[in-house]
N, C-alpha and C positions, 0 to 999 in steps of 0.2 A: 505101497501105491497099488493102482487096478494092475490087472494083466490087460493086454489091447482085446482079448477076445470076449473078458467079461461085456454082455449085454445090458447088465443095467450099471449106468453112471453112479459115480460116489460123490457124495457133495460135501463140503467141509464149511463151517461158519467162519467168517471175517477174523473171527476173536483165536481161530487155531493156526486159521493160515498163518497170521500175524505173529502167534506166539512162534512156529516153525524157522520162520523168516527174520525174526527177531527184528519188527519195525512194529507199527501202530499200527491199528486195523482201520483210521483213515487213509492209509496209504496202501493198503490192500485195495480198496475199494478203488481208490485212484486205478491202482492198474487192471482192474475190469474195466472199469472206462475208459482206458488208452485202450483198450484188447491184449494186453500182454498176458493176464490169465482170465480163462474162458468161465463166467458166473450166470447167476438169474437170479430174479426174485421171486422166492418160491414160498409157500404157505400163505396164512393168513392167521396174521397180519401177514405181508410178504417183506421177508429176508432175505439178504444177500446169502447167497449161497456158491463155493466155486467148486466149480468141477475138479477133483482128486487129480487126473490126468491132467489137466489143464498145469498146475502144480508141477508134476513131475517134469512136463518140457519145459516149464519156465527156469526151472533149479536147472536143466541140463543146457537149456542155454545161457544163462549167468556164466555155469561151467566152463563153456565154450567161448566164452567173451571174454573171462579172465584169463583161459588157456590164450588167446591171441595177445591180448595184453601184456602178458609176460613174456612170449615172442617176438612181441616187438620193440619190449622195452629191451629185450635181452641183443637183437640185433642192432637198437638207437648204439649202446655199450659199446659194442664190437666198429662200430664205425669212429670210431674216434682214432686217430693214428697214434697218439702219447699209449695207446693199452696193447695194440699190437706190434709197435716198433716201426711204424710208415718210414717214409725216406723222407728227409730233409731236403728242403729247396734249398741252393747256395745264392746267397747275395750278388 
């Protein structure tokens, strides 16, 4: 990926992001239009185009979303009384 001080932006076509992400390159596109990763239509004809950086915080936050994920599914576990031995109410 860029370094943050590189000056000129690196742009990647639909069809790489996609093969990267391993989904469709209509679902690429989708997430330029939500804003989840930063594109333009560039050339001419004009093509989607996404920003390289744009890319690398989306993967680090998937990363981060899964990191919670598993936090929380790991804490849902641990509350359950039968896995750490809780006390029994008596009738």
């Amino acid at each position: 990926m860029t370094d943050a001080t590189d000056p000129i932006a690196r742009y990647l076509a639909p069809a790489q992001v996609a093969e990267l992400l391993c989904i469709e390159v209509d679902e690429v596109v989708a997430l330029v239009m939500e804003g989840r990763l930063r594109g333009a239509r560039l050339g001419l004809p004009a093509r989607w185009r996404i920003e390289e950086a744009s890319l690398a915080e989306y993967l680090e936050g998937q990363t981060e979303e899964a990191r919670l994920i598993a936090l929380w599914n790991e804490a849902d576990a641990a509350s359950f009384p039968e896995l750490w031995g809780g006390r029994r109410t008596r009738p």
